[in-house]
KEKOL-255799 format. One record per residue (C-alpha): residue in one letter; z, x, y negated; residue number from 1; chain. Coordinates in steps of 0.05 Angstrom, whole numbers, plus 32768, in hexadecimal, padded with zeros to 4 digits. Each point is the difference from the previous one (the first is absolute). Example, Ala and Ser with C-alpha at 12.3 -4.5 7.8 and 13.67 -1.06 7.14 Angstrom:
BEGIN
<"A", <809C, 80F6, 805A>, 1, "A">
<"S", <7FF3, 801B, 7FBB>, 2, "A">
This chain:
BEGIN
<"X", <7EB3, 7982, 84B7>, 1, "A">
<"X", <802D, 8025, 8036>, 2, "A">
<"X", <8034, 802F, 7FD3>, 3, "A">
<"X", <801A, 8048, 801D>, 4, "A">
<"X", <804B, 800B, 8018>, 5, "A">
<"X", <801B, 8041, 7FEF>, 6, "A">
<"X", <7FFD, 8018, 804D>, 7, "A">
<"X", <7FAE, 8002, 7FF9>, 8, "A">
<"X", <8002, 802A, 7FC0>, 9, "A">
<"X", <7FE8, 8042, 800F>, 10, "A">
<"X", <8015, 8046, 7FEC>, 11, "A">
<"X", <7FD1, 8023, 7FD0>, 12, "A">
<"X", <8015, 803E, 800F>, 13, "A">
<"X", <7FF1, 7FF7, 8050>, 14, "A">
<"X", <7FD0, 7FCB, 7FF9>, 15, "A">
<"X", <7FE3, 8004, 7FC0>, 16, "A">
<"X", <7FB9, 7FE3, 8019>, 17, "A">
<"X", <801E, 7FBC, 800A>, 18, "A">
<"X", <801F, 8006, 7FBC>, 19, "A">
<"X", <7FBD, 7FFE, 7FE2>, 20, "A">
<"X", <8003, 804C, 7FEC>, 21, "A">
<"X", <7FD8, 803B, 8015>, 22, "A">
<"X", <8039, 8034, 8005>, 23, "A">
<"X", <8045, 8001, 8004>, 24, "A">
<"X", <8020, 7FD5, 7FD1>, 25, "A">
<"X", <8034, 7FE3, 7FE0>, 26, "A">
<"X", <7FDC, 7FC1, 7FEF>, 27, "A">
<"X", <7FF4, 7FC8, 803A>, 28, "A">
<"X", <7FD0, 7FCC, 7FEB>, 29, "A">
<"X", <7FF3, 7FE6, 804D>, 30, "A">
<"X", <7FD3, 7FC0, 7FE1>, 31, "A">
<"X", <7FDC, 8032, 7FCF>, 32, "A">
<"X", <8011, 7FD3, 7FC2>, 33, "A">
<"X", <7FFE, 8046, 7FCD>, 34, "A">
<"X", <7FC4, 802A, 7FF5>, 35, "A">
<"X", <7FF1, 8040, 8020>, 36, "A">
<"X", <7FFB, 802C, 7FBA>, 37, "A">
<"X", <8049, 7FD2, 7FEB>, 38, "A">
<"X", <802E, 8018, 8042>, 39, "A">
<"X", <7FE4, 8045, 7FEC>, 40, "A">
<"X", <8010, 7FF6, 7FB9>, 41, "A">
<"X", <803F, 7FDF, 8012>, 42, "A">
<"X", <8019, 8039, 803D>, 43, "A">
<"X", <7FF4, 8038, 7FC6>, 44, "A">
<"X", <8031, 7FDF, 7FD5>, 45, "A">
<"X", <8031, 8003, 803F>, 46, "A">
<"X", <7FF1, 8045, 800E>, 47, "A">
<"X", <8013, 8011, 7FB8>, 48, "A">
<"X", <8050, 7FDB, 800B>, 49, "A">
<"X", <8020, 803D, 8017>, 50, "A">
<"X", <8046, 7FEC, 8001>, 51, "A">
<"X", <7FFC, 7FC0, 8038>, 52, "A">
<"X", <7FCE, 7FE4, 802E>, 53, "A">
<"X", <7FD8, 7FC3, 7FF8>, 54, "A">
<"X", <7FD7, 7FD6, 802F>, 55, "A">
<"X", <7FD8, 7FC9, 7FED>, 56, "A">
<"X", <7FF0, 7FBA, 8029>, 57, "A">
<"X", <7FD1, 7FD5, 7FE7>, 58, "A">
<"X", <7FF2, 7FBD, 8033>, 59, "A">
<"X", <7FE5, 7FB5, 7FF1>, 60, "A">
<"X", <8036, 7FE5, 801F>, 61, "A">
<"X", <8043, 7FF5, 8028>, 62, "A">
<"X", <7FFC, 7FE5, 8043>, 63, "A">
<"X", <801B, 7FBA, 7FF6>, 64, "A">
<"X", <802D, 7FFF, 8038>, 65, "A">
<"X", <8023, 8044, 7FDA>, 66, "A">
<"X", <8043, 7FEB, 7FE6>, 67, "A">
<"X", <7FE7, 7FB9, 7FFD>, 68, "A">
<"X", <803A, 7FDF, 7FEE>, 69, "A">
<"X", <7FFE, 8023, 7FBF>, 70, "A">
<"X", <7FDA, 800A, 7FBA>, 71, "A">
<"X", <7FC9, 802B, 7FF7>, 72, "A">
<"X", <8024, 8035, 7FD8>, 73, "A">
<"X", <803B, 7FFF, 802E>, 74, "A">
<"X", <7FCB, 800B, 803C>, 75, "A">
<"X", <7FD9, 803B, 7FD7>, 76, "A">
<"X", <8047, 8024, 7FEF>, 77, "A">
<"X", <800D, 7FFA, 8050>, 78, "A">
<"X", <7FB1, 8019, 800C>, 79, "A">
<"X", <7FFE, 8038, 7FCF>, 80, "A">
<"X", <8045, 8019, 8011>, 81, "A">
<"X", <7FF1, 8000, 8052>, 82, "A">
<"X", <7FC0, 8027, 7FF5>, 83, "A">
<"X", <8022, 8030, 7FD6>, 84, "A">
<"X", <803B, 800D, 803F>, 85, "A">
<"X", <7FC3, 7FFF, 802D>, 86, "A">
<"X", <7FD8, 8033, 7FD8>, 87, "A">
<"X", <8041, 8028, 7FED>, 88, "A">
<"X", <7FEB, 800A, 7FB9>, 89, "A">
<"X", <8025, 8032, 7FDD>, 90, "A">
<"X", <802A, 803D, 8014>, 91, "A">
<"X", <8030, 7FF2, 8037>, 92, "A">
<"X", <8036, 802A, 7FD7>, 93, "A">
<"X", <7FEC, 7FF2, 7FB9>, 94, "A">
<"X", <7FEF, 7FAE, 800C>, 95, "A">
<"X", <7FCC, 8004, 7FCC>, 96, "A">
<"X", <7FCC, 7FCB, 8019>, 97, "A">
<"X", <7FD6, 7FD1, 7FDF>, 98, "A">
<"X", <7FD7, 7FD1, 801C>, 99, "A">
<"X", <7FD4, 7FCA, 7FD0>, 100, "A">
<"X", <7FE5, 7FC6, 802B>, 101, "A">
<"X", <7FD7, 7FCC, 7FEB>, 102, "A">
<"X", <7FE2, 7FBE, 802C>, 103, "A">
<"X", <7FCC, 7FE8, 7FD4>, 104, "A">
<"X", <7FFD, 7FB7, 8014>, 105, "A">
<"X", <8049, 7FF4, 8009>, 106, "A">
<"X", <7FFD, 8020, 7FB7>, 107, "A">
<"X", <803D, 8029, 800F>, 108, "A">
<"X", <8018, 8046, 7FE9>, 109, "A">
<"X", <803A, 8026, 8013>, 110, "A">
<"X", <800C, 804B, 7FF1>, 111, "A">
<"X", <8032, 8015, 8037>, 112, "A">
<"X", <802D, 803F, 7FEB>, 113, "A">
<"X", <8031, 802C, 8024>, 114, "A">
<"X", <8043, 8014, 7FE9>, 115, "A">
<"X", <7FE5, 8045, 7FE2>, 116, "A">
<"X", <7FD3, 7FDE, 7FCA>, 117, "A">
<"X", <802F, 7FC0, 7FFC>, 118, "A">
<"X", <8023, 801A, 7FC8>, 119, "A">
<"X", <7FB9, 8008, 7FD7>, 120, "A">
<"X", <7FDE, 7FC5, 801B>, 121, "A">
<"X", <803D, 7FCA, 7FED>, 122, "A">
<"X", <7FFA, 7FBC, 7FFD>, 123, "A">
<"X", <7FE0, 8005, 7FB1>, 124, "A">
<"X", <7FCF, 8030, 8016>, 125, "A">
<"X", <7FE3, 7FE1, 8039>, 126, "A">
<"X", <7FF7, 7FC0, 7FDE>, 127, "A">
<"X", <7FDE, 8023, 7FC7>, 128, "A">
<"X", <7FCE, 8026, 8029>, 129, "A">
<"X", <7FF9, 7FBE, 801F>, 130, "A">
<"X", <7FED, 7FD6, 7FC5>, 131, "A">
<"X", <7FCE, 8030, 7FDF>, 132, "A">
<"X", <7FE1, 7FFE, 8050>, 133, "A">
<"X", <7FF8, 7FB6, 7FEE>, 134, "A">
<"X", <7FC8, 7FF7, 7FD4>, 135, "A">
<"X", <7FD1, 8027, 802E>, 136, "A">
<"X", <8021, 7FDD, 803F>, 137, "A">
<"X", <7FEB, 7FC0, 7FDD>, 138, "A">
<"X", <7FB3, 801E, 7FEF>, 139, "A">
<"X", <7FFE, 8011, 804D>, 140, "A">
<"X", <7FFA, 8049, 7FEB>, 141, "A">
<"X", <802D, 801D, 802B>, 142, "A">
<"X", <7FEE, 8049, 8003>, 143, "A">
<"X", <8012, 8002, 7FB9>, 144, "A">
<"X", <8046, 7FDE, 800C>, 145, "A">
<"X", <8012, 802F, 8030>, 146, "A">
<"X", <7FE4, 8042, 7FDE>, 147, "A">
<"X", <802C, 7FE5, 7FC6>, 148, "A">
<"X", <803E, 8000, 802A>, 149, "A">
<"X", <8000, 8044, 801C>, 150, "A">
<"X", <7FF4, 8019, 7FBA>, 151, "A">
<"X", <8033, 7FD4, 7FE1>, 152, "A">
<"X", <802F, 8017, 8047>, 153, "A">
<"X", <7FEF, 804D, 7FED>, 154, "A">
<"X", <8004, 7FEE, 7FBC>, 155, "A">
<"X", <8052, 7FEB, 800C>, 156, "A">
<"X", <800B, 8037, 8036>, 157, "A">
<"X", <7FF5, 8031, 7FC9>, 158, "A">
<"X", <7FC7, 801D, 8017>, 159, "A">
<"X", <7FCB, 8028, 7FD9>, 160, "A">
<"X", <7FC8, 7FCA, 7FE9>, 161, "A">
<"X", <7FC0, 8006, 7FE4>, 162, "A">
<"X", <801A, 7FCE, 7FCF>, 163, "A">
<"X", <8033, 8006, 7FC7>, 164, "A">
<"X", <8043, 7FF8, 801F>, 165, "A">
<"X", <8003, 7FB9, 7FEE>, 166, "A">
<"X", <7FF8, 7FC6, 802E>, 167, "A">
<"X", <7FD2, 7FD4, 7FCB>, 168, "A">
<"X", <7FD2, 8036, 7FF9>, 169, "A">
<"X", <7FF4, 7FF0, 804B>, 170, "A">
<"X", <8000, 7FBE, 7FEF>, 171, "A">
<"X", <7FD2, 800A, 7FC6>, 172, "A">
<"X", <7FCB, 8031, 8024>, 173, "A">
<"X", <7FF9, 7FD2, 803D>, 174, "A">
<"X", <7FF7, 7FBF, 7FD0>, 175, "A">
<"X", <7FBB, 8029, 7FE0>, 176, "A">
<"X", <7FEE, 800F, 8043>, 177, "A">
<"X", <7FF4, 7FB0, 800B>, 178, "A">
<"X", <7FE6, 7FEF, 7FC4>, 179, "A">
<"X", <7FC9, 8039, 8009>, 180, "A">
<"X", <7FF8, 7FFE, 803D>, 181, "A">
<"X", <8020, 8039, 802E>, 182, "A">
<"X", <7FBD, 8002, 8036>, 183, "A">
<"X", <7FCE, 800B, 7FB1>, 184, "A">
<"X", <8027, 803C, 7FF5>, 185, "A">
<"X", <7FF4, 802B, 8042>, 186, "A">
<"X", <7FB9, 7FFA, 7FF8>, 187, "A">
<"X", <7FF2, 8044, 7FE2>, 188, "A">
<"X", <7FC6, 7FF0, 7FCF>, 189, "A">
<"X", <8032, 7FC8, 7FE2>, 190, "A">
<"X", <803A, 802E, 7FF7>, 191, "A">
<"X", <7FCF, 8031, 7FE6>, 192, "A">
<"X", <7FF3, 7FC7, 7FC6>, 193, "A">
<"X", <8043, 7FF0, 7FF6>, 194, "A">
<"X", <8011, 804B, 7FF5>, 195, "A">
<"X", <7FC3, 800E, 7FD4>, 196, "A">
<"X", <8013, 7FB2, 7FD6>, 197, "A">
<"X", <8042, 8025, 7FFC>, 198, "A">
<"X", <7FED, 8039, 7FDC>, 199, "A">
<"X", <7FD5, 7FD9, 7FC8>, 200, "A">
<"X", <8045, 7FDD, 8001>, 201, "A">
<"X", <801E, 8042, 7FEC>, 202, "A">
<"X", <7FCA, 801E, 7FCF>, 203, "A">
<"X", <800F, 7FBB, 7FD1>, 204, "A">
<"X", <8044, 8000, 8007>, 205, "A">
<"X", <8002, 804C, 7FE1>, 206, "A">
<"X", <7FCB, 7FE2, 7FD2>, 207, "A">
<"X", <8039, 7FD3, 7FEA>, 208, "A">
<"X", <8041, 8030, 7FFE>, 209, "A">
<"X", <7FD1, 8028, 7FD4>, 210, "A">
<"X", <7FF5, 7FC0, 7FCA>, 211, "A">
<"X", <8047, 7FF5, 800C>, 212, "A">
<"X", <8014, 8042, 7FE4>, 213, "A">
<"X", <7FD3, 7FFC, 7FC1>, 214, "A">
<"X", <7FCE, 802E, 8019>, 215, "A">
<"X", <7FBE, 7FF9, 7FE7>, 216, "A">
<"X", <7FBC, 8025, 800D>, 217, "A">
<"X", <8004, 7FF0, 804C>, 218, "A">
<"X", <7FC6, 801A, 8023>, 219, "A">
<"X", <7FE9, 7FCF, 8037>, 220, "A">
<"X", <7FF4, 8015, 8041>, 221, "A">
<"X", <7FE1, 7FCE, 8022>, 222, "A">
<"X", <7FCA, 7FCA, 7FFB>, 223, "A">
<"X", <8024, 7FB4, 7FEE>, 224, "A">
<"X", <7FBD, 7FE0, 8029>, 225, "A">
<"X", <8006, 802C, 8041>, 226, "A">
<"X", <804B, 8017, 7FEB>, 227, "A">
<"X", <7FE7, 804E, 8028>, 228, "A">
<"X", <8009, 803C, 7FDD>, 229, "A">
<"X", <7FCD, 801A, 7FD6>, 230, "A">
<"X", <7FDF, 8039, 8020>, 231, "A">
<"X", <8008, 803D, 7FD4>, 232, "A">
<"X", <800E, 7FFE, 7FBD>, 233, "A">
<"X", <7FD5, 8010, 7FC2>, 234, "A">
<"X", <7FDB, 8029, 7FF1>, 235, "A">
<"X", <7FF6, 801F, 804A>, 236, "A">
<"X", <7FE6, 7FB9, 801C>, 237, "A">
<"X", <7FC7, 8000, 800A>, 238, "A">
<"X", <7FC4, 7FCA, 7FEB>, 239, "A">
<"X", <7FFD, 7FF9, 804E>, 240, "A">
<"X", <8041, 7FF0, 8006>, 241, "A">
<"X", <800C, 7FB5, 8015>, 242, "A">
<"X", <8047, 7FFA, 7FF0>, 243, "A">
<"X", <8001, 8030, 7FB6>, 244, "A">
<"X", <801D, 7FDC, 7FCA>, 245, "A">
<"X", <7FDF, 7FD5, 7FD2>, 246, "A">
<"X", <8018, 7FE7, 7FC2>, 247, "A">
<"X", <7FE6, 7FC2, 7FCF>, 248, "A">
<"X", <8001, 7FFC, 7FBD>, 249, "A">
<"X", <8047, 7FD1, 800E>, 250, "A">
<"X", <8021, 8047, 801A>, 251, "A">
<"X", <8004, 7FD7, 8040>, 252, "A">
<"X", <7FEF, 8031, 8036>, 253, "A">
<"X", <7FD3, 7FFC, 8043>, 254, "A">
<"X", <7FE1, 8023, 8036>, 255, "A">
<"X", <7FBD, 8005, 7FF7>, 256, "A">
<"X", <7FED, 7FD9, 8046>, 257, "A">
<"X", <8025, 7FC0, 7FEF>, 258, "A">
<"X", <7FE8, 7FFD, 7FB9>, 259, "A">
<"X", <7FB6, 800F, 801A>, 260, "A">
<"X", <8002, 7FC9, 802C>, 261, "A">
<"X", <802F, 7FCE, 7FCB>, 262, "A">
<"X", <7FC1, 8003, 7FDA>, 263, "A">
<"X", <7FD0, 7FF4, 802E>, 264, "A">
<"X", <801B, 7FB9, 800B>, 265, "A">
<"X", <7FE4, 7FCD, 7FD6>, 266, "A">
<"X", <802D, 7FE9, 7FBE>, 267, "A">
<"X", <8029, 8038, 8003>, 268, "A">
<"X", <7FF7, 801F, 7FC1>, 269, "A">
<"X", <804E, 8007, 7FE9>, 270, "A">
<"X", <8038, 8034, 8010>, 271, "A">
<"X", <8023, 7FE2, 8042>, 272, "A">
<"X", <8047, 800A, 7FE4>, 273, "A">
<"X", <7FFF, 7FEA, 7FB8>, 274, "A">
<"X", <7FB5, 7FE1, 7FFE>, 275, "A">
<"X", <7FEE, 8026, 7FBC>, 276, "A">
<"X", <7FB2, 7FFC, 8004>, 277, "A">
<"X", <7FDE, 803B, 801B>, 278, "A">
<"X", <7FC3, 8011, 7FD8>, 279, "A">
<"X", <7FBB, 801A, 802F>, 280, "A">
<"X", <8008, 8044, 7FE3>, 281, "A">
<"X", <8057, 8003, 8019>, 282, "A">
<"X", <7FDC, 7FE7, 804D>, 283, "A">
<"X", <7FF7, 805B, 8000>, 284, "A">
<"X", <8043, 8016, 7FF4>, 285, "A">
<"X", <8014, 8043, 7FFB>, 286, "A">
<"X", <8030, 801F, 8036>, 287, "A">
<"X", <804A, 8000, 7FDC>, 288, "A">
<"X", <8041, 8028, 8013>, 289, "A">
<"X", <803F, 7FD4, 7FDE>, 290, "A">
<"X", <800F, 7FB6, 7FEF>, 291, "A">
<"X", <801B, 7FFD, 7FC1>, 292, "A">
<"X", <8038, 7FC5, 7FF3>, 293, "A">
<"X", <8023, 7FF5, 7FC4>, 294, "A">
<"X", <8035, 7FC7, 8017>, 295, "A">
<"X", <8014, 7FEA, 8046>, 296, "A">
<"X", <7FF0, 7FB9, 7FE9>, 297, "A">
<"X", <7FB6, 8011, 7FFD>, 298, "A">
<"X", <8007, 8020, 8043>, 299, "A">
<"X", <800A, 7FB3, 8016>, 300, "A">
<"X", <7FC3, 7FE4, 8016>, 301, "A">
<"X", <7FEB, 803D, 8024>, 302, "A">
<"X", <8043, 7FF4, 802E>, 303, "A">
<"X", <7FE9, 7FB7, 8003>, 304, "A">
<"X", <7FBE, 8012, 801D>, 305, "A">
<"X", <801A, 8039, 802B>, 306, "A">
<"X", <8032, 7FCE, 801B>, 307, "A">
<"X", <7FB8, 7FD2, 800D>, 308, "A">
<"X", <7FE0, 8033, 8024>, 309, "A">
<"X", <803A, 8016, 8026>, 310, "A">
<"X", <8012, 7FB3, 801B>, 311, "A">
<"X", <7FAD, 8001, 8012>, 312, "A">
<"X", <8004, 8043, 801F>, 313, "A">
<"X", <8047, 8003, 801E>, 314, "A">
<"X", <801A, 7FCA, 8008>, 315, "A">
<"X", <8031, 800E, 8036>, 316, "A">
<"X", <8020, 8026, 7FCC>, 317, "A">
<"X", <7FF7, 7FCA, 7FC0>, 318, "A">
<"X", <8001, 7FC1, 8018>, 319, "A">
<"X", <7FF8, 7FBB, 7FDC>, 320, "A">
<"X", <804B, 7FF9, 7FF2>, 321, "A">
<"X", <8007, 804A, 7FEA>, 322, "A">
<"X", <7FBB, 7FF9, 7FD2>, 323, "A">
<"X", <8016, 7FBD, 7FE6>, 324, "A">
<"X", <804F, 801D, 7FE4>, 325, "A">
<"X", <7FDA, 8043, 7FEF>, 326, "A">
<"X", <7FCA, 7FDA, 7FD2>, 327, "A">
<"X", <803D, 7FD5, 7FE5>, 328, "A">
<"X", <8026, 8041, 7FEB>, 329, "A">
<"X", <7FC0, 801E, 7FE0>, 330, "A">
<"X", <7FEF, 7FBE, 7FD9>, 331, "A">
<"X", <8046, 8001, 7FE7>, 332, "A">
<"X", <7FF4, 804B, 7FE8>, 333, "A">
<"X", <8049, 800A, 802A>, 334, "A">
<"X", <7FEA, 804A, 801A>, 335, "A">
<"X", <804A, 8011, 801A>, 336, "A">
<"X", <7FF0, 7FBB, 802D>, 337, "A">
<"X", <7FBD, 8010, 8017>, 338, "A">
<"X", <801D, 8045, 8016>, 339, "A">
<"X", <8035, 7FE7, 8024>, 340, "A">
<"X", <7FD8, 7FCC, 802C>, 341, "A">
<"X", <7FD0, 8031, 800A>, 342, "A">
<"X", <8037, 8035, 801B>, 343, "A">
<"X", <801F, 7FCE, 8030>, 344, "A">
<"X", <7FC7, 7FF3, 8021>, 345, "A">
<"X", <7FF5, 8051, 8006>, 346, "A">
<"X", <803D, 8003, 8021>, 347, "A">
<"X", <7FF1, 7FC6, 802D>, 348, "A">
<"X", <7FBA, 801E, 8014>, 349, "A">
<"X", <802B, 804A, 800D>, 350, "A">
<"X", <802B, 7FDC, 802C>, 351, "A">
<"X", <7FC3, 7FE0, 8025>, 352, "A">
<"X", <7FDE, 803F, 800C>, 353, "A">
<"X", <803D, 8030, 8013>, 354, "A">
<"X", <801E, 7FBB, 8033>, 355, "A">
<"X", <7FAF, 8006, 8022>, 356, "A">
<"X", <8002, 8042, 800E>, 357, "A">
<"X", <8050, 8000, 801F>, 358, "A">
<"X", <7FE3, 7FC5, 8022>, 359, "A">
<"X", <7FBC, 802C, 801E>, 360, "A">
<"X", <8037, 8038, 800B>, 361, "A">
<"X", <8022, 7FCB, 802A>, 362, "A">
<"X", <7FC5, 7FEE, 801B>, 363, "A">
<"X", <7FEF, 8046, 801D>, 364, "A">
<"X", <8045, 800E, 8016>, 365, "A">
<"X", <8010, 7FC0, 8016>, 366, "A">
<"X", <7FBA, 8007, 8033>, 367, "A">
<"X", <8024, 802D, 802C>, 368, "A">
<"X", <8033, 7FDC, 8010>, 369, "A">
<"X", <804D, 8006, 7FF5>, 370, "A">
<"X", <8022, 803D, 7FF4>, 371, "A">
<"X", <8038, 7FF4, 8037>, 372, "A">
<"X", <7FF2, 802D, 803D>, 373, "A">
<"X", <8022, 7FE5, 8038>, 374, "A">
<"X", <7FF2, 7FBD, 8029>, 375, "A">
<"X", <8032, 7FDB, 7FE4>, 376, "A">
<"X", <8028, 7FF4, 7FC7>, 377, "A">
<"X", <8047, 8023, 7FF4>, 378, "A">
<"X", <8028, 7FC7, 8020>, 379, "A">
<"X", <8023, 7FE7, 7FC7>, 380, "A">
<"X", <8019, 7FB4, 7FFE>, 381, "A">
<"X", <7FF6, 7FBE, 7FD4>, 382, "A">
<"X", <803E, 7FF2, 7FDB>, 383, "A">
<"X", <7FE6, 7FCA, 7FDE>, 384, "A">
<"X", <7FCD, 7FED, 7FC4>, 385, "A">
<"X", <7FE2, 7FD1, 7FD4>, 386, "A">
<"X", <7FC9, 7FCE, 7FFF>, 387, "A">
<"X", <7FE0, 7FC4, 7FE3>, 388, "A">
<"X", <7FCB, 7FCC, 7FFB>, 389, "A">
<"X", <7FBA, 8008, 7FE0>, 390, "A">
């Protein structure tokens, strides 16, 4: 495979169709190895660093007769720094430039800096950005690699971030984002789930801060089979209503759709929760307005089966692992545990949701191109850099 020298690297701002982009850019991707929707993800991140300019160069490889004599990271420093004079990232007075180039099958980066951000992108910075780049570098997923570095660059330029102002939160966010699945959560009707598994997430956690606290006579809100809200409560339900509470002789409480069709199945002639036999006559219950518990232990096996039906019906929200160390806290009557594991993964599933739509913000932004006006960068000069092997 014939590699590119840095003299046949175009300028996305004058020739941004051979970059692989659709407008003006800061991003030139000549061999199109990143998706459409990622530069526009990745040039709305750029357009949000307001205190340097950064390009981006993303190739399969150096031309082998480029520097031949020496290594491949001594060749990408020598690569990425050229295209950065070339380009003239960065203000000519200011020398803020920043220029991330990667070569794919040399498995090269180098982030090239000028002597305005020097000070903030050291030595220990770089290589830091650098080796949480690796992992994805290594999966091939190199969109998220580099949308990880500008955020981790704004992140230690001191710009205002999305994020908490801590780099691992980056870290952190990003690391969901490949264990989810960051292309499952721009499909709409997905996030939709994951927001609505989120707030059954919340109703049970308040559940549990109320058993916590020693309060008793909780009046449940929603149904533990379907986990929605009941629909009005008693006594201005109606008998129409699917979704009115029900309630069994247990106290365990239902809406009247999934209890109507839990009997119709063959067999199932016992409370779903705690299995206390339901006698022909309890198969009619009357409409009920509270849920009347005594201890938080006996609230137990109603969390259990919640936690069932929310691993069946969410499960991008409780997954095996988080169901499994749930159940274990439950069995082990440790409430304070079971709270906690459940709150993590709250937080985790906030961050998810608020780092998709920053990303679909990016997204949209990002689709129009950069937010530099002229036809060039501001002239500003490589003054060095760091790199490294993936």
């Amino acid at each position: 495979m014939k590699g590119l020298l840095p003299s046949a690297i175009p300028n996305p701002l004058l020739d941004f169709l051979k970059c692989g982009r659709h407008v003006k850019s800061t991003i030139c991707d000549p061999e199109n190895i990143l998706k459409a929707e990622n530069k526009n993800v990745l040039e709305g991140f750029i357009n949000q660093v307001k205190n340097a300019e950064i390009g981006v160069l993303v190739i399969k490889l150096m031309d082998k007769r480029y520097n031949s004599g020496k290594d491949a990271e001594e060749r990408s420093e020598l690569f990425a720094r050229q295209v950065h004079d070339d380009w003239g990232i960065g203000s000519k007075d200011q020398d803020n430039g920043i220029l991330i180039f990667l070569s794919t099958d040399d498995r090269v980066v180098f982030i090239s800096t000028g002597t305005g951000v020097s000070k903030e992108l050291n030595v220990g910075n770089i290589d830091g950005i650098i080796g949480h780049m690796r992992p994805y570098l290594q999966r091939k997923d190199y969109a998220t690699a580099i949308e990880h570095s500008v955020l981790e660059i704004k992140n230690v330029l001191g710009s205002r971030t999305y994020f908490d102002d801590n780099t691992l939160v980056v870290l952190f966010v990003f690391a969901l984002f490949v264990f989810f699945g960051i292309s499952a959560y721009k499909d709409h009707r997905k996030m939709k789930k994951l927001k609505k598994g989120r707030a059954v997430l919340s109703k049970m956690m308040a559940e549990v801060e109320r058993d916590e606290n020693g309060i008793v006579g909780y009046e449940s809100q929603s149904c533990p089979i379907c986990l929605e809200d009941f629909s009005e409560p008693c006594p201005e339900a109606t008998t129409e209503a699917p979704n009115r509470p029900m309630t069994l002789q247990c106290k365990h409480i239902f809406c009247y759709s999934c209890l109507s069709d839990f009997f119709k199945t063959p067999g199932q002639k016992k409370c779903p929760i705690c299995r206390s036999p339901i006698k022909t006559d309890q198969q009619n219950s009357n409409c009920t307005d509270s849920h009347q518990i005594l201890s938080p232990q006996s609230r137990y096996p109603e969390y259990q089966y919640r936690l069932e039906r929310m691993h069946v019906l969410y499960p991008e929200v409780v997954d095996y692992g988080l169901f499994r160390s749930a159940s274990t806290s439950l069995n082990q009557a440790s409430l304070q545990q079971f709270r906690q594991v459940m709150e993590e993964r709250r937080i985790e599933v906030n961050r998810i949701i608020s780092s998709s739509q920053a990303q679909q913000q990016a997204a949209s932004i990002g689709n129009r191109g950069t937010r530099i006006t002229g036809s060039s960068f501001g002239g500003g000069k490589s003054s060095g850099g760091r790199g490294g092997r993936f």
